[in-house]
N, C-alpha and C positions, 0 to 999 in steps of 0.2 A: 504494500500500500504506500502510495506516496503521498509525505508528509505537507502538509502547507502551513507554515507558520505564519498566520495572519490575526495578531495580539493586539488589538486596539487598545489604547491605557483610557481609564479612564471608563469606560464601559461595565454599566452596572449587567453583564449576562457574558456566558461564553459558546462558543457556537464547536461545534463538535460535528462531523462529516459523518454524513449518513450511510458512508462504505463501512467506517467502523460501528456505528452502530448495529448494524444489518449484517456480520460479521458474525458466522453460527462459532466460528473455532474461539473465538475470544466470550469469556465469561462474562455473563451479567456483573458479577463483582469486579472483576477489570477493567470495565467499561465505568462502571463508577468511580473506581478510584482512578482512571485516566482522566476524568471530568472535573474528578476536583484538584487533581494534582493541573491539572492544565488552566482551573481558574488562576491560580494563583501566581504572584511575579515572579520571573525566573530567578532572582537571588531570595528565594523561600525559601527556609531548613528545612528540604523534602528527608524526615525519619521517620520511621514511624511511632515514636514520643510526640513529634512536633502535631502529628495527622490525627495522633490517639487524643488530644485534648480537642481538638475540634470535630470529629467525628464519634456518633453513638456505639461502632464498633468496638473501641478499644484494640487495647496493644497485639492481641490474640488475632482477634477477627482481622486484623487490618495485614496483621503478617503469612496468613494463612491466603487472602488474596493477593496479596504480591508474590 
């Protein structure tokens, strides 16, 4: 799949390509955590400590879909 990095700042939503979505080999869970890890600025401390406090999964759930 080829990527297209198109990150407008400032933009309250993030746009996410409907080849990944529609994507049967890639996991519901993947596809989540690719959406949220792709809201955010690229100098965010992507860990998943940083992910476990903003998301309902916790440190388990969160490492078990990565």
């Amino acid at each position: 799949m080829k990527q297209r990095l198109n990150k407008q700042k400032g933009l309250p939503f993030t746009q996410v390509q409907n080849e990944l979505l529609n994507d049967k080999l890639i996991s519901l869970k993947a596809k989540g955590i690719y959406a949220f890890m792709f809201s955010k600025p690229e100098n965010w401390n992507f860990t998943i400590g940083s992910m476990s406090k903003q998301l309902k999964e916790g440190r388990d759930g969160i490492a078990s879909a990565i």
